[in-house]
DRENDO-1510 file (C-alpha; in Angstrom, 1 decimal, always signed):
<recs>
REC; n; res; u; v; w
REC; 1; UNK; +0.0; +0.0; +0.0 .
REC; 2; UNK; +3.0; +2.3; +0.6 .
REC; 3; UNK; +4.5; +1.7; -2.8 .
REC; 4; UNK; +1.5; +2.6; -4.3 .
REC; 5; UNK; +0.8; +6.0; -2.2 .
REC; 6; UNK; +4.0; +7.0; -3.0 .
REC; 7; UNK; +3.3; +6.2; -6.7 .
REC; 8; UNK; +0.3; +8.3; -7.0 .
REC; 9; UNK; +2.7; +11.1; -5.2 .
REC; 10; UNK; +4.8; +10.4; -8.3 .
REC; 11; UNK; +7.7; +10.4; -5.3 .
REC; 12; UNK; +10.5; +8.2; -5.9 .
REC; 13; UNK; +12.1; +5.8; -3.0 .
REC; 14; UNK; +14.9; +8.0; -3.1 .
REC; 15; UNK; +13.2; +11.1; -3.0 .
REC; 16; UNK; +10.7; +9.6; +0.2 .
REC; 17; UNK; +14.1; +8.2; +1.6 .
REC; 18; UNK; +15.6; +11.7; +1.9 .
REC; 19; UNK; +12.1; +13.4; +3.3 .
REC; 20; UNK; +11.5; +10.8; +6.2 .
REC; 21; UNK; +15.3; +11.3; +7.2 .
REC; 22; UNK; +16.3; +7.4; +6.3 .
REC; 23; UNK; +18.6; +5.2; +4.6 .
REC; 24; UNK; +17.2; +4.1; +0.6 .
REC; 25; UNK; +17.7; +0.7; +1.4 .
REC; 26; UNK; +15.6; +0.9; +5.4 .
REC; 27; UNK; +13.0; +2.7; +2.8 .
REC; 28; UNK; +12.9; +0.3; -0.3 .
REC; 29; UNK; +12.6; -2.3; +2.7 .
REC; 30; UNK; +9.4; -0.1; +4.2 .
REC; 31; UNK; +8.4; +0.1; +0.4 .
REC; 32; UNK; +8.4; -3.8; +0.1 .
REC; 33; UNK; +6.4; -4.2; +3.4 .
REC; 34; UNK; +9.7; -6.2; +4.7 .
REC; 35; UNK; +10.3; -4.2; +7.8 .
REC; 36; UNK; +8.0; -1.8; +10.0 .
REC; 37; UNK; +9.1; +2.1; +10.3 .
REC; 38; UNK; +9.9; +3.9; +13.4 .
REC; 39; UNK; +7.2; +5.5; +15.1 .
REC; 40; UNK; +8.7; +9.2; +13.8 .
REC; 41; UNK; +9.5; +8.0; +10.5 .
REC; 42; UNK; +5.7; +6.4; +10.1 .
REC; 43; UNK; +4.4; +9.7; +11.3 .
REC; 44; UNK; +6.5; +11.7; +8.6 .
REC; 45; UNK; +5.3; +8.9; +5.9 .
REC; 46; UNK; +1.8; +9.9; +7.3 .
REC; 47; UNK; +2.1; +13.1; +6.3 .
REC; 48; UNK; +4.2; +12.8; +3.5 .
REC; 49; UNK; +1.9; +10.4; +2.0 .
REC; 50; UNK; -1.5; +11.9; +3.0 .
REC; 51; UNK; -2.8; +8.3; +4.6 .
REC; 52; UNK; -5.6; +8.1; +6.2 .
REC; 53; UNK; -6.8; +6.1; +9.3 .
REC; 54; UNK; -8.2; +3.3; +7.5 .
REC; 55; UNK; -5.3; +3.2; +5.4 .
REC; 56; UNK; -2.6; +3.1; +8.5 .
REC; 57; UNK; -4.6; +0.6; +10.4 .
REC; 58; UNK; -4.9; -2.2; +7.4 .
REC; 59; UNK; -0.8; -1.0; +7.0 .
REC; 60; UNK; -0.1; -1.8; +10.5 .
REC; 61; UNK; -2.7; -5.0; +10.8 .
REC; 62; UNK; -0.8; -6.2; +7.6 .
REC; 63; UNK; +2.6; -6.0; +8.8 .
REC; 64; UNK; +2.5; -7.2; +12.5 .
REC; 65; UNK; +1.0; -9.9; +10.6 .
REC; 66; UNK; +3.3; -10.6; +8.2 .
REC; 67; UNK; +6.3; -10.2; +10.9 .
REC; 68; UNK; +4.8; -12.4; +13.6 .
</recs>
């Protein structure tokens, strides 16, 4: 769901890697739903990506789930 926020921002990894303060490869990893952010850098992606509450509640359902 990330990838595809940040798609529709027509941001690249690289771009969204430099505004949430991070590493490209911690970002391509958040892009791939392989790894969960920060709390600060999911707030920043928040913003950055305009995502609502339903959309950060399936995010964060989806990936305790898939790290569990």
């Amino acid at each position: 769901m990330i990838k595809e926020k940040r798609k529709l921002k027509k941001y690249t990894q690289e771009q969204m890697s430099e505004l949430l303060g991070i590493s490209l490869r911690q970002y391509v990893r958040i892009d791939n739903e392989e790894d969960i952010p920060r709390r600060d850098v999911l707030r920043n992606l928040i913003t950055e990506l305009e995502l609502t509450n339903e959309e950060i509640g399936e995010y964060i359902r989806k990936m305790t789930k898939n790290i569990a």
